[in-house]
DOGUZA-977243 format. One record per residue (C-alpha): residue in one letter; y, z, x. Coordinates in steps of 0.5 Angstrom, whole numbers, plus 500, padded with zeros to 3 digits. Layout:
<pts>
aYZX
...
</pts>
This chain:
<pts>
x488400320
x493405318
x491411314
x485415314
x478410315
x471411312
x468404314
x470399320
x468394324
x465395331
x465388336
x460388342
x460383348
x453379346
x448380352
x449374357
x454371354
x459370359
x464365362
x464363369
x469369371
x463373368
x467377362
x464376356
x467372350
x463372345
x461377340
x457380335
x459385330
x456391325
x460395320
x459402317
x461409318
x466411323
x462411330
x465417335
x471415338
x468415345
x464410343
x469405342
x472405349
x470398351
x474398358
x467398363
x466390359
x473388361
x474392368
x475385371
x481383367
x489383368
x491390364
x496385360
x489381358
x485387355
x484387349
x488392345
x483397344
x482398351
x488400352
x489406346
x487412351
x482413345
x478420346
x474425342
x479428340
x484423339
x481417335
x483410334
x489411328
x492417331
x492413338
x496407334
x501411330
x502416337
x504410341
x509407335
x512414334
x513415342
x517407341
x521409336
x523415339
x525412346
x529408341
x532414337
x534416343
x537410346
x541409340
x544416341
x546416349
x550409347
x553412342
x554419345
x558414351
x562411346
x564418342
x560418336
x554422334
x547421332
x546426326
x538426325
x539430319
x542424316
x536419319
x530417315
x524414316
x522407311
x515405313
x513398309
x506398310
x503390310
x497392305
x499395298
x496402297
x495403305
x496411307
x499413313
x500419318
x506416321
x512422324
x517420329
x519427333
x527426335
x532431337
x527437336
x527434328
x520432325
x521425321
x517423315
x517417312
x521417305
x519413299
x527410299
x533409304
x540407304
x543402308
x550399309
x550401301
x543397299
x538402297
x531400300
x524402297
x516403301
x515396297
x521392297
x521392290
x529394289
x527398282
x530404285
x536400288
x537396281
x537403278
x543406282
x547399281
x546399274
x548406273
x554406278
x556400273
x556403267
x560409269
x565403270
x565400264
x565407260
x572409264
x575401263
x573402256
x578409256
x584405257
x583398254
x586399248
x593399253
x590393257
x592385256
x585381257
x588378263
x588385266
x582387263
x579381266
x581383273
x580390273
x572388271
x571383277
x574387282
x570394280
x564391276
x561384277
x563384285
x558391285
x553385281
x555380287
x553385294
x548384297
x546380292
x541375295
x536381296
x534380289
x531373290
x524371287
x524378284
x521378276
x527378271
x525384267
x528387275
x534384274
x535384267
x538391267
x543387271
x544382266
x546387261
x550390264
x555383266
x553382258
x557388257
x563386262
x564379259
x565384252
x569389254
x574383257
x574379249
x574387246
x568385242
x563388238
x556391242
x551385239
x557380240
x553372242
x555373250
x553366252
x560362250
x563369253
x561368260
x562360260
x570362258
x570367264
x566362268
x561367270
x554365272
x549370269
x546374274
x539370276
x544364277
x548368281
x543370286
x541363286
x548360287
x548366294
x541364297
x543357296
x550358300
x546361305
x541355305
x547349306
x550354312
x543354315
x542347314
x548345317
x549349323
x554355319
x549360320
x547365325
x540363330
x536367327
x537364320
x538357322
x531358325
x528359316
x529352314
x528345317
x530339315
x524334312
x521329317
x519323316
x515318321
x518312318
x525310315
x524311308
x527312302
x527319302
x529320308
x536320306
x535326300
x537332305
x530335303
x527341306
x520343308
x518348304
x513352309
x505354306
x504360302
x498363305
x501364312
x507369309
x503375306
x502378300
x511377299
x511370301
x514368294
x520372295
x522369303
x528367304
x525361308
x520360302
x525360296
x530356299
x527351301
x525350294
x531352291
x534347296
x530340293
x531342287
x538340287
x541334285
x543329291
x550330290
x549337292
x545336297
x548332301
x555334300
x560333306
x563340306
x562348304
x567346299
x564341296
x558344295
x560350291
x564346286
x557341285
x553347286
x556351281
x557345276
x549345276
x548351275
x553352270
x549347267
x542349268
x544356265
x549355260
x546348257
x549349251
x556350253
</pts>
């Protein structure tokens, strides 16, 4: 468990309860204050083992001065400088430079609340974890949640639109138009997927900002009705947007377009027999439980859902080509039913 411990439970071999090898395999248990760390080396138990079969207690080094989190945190510091330090020597070999005072350090704990003590030593610079980090211009959090990201975003796109707003008086609406998606609704669309499963309240500072957009490409008032606004541009509102990227990457995945590793997210939903439903290109969404406390907001979790909701038109479209213009059709029409 990382981060300070007051209470923990100890596991210790049940007398005579051994296999035919004599090593124990059942156990009882008692949970209380933190014995001393010398207590907690069970290695003359397994003294008969192959080192890569011990248990991972037995193999912490845990001493009375150096107790059992100080010995976790310390072998995944020393892993992660190793790997610091792989990263610069191949860099250095192909001319470039590793600046550790730019790196930072995000630790994303499991559990919510949970403490660390974790510092990585890399070119004579102590790391500490940070509450956020930027990476490939996405600004990542301790808690996935992306507030801090959706704030920057939202206040790089107003600067926009305040400068826009300087000059429209000596611009057409095609030129307008032009000049918000290129500078503003492409910021709204990077990265977008990242945003998947989030509540609204996140994104809505993102939807305001598009409602202010679609405004300024009409010349209309601030409280102007900007549903028919965006449905004349063609724009999907924000949430349909991250909806509409998921779901692209879920027909890439599903027909062989996507990397491995994104390919491995979904499956195709088996049938034991010939059915009716198996020619609905369903896919099999995964059991919440064994995700964790984000499950909801896994792309292998969203996109299967998401996926079956669709109409079959969709889902079983013969080309990518076909499916964006089904699928935005769709989505235009859950969105915008109105227009």
């Amino acid at each position: 468990m990382p981060g300070p411990v007051d209470a923990m439970v100890v596991l210790k071999p049940k007398p005579g309860a051994t296999t035919a090898s004599g090593v124990s395999t059942l156990f009882k248990g008692y949970s209380g204050e933190l014995p001393h760390p010398a207590t907690l080396n069970p290695g003359p138990v397994y003294a008969g083992m192959k080192a890569d079969s011990l248990p991972l207690i037995c193999t912490m080094n845990i001493s009375p001065d150096k107790p059992l989190v100080d010995s976790i945190f310390g072998k995944v510091s020393r892993r992660i400088s190793a790997c610091l330090a792989d990263i610069a020597s191949w860099m250095t070999t192909h001319h470039l430079k590793l600046n550790p005072s730019k790196t930072e350090l995000l630790y994303i704990p499991g559990t919510p609340n949970t403490h660390n003590d974790l510092t990585v030593s890399f070119e004579n610079i102590l790391l500490t974890p940070s509450e956020t980090a930027r990476s490939l211009g996405v600004t990542l959090d301790n808690e996935l949640s992306f507030s801090t990201h959706v704030s920057k975003l939202t206040r790089s796109c107003r600067f926009l639109l305040c400068n826009i707003r300087r000059i429209r008086p000596f611009l057409s609406q095609e030129a307008t138009q032009v000049l918000v998606q290129s500078l503003v609704i492409s910021k709204l669309d990077y990265c977008n997927s990242l945003l998947a499963g989030l509540p609204l309240r996140v994104i809505r500072p993102l939807q305001l900002i598009q409602n202010a957009a679609a405004r300024l490409v009409f010349n209309l008032p601030k409280f102007s009705h900007v549903s028919p606004m965006l449905h004349s541009l063609h724009w999907l509102p924000v949430a349909a947007r991250i909806r509409y990227k998921t779901l692209m990457l879920a027909y890439k995945a599903k027909n062989g377009l996507a990397p491995p590793y994104m390919m491995s997210m979904v499956k195709s939903q088996s049938v034991q027999r010939t059915l009716r439903t198996s020619s609905l290109a369903r896919l099999e969404t995964p059991c919440l439980k064994s995700h964790g406390r984000q499950s909801s907001r896994l792309f292998s979790v969203l996109a299967p859902r998401w996926w079956n909701d669709l109409p079959l038109a969709a889902r079983t479209a013969e080309s990518i080509a076909i499916f964006k213009h089904r699928l935005k059709t769709h989505l235009f029409v859950e969105f915008l039913p109105e227009y």
